[in-house]
C-alpha positions in Angstrom: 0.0 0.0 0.0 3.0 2.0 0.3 2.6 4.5 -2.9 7.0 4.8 -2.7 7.0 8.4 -1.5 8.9 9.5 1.9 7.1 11.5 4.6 8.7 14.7 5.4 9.2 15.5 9.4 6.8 17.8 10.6 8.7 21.1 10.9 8.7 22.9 14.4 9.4 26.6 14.7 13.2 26.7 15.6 13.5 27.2 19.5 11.0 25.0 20.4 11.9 22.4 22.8 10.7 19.1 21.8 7.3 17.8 24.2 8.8 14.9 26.6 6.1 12.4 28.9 7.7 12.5 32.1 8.8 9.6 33.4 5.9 7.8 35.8 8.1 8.8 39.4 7.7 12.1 38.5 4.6 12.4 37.9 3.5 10.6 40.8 6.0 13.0 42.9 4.0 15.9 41.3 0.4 14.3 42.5 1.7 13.0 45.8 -0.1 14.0 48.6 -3.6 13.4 46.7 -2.5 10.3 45.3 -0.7 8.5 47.9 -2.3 10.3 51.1 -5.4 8.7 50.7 -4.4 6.0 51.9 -3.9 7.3 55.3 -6.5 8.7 58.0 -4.0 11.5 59.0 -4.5 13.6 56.2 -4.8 17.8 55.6 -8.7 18.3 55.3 -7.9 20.0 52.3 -7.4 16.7 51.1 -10.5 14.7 51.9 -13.4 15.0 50.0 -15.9 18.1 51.6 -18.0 14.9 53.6 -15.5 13.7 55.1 -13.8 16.8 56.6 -13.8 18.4 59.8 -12.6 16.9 63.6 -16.0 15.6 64.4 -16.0 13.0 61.2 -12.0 12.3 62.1 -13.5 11.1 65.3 -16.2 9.0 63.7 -13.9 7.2 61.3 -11.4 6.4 64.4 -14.5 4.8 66.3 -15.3 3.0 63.5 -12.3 1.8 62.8 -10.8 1.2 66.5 -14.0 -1.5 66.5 -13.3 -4.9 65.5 -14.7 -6.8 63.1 -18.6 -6.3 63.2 -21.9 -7.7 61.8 -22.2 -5.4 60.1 -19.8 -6.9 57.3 -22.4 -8.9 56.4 -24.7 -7.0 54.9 -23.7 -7.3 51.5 -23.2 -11.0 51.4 -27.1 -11.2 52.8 -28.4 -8.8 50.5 -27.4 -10.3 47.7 -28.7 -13.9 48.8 -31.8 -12.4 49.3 -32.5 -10.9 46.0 -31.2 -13.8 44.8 -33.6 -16.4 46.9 -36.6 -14.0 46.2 -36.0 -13.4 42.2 -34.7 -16.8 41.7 -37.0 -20.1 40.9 -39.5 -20.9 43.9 -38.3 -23.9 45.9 -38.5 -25.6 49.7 -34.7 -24.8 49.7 -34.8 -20.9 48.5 -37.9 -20.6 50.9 -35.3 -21.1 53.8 -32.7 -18.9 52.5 -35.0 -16.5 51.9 -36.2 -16.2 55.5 -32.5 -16.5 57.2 -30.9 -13.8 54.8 -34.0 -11.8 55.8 -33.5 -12.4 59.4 -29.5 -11.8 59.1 -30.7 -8.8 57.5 -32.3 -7.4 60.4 -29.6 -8.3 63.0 -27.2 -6.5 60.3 -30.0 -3.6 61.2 -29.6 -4.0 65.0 -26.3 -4.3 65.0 -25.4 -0.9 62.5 -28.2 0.6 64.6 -26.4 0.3 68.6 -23.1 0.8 66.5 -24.1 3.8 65.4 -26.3 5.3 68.4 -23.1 4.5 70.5 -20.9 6.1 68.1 -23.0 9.3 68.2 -23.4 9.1 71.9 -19.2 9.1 71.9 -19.1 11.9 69.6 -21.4 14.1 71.2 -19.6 13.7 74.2 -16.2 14.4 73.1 -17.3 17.4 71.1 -20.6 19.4 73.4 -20.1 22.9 71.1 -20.5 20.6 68.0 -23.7 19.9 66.4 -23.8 16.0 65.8 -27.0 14.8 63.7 -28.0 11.5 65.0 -29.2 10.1 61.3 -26.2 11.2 59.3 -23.9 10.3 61.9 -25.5 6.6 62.1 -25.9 6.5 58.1 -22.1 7.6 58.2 -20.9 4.6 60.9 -22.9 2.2 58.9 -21.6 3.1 55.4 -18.3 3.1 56.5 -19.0 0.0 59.1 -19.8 -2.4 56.3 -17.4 -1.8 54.2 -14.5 -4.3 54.8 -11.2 -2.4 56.1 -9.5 -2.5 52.8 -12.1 -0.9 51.0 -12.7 2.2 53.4 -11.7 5.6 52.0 -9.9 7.1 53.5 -8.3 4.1 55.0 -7.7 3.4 58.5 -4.8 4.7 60.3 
């Protein structure tokens, strides 16, 4: 397909430094703090997304995370088994799944629900001048309580 003719080289006005990528380090050096500090708790709000800024929701995410392992982790896993149990094909055998991923499903509630009311009681307690809303707060613990550690952003310290 080749017709036999050369390409000429673009011409560049004479003083013009050729455009270089820059090699990966450096450009990771250049993002740093945004890139790499999120993996840290201990991070300039400036950093953190506008939600998760502030001393009251630093003190949230340390009680969250200073708990162990919780119920609470299980929410996904029994969510999904119970769409699956009640959109899959009827049987004697979906019929019990059905009811105990329903029923793990409301200890998950219990459990995110005295997480969170004891989180809030915490935080209100460690900061009186602050205004601490109980709902947000306990949405808040539970989003970031069933979430396993690994996938929490900004990670635990």
């Amino acid at each position: 397909m080749s017709s036999g003719r050369k390409r000429k080289p673009a011409r560049r006005p004479a003083g013009t430094a050729t455009a270089r990528r820059e090699p990966p380090a450096t450009r990771a050096a250049a993002t740093g703090p945004r890139r790499t500090g999120q993996a840290g708790s201990g991070l300039p709000d400036e950093l953190l997304p506008p939600w998760e800024r502030g001393p009251v929701r630093g003190f949230v995410r340390d009680a969250v995370d200073a708990h162990g392992p919780r119920l609470t982790l299980l929410f996904m896993p029994a969510f999904a088994l119970a769409l699956i149990t009640i959109f899959g094909p009827a049987s004697e055998l979906g019929d019990y799944l059905k009811v105990a991923s329903l029923a793990v499903l409301g200890v998950v509630a219990v459990d995110a629900a005295l997480l969170g009311s004891s989180i809030v009681n915490a935080t209100r307690q460690a900061f009186p001048t602050e205004r601490v809303p109980r709902f947000a707060t306990t949405w808040y613990v539970f989003m970031r309580a069933h979430r396993p550690r690994s996938m929490r952003r900004p990670a635990p310290g």
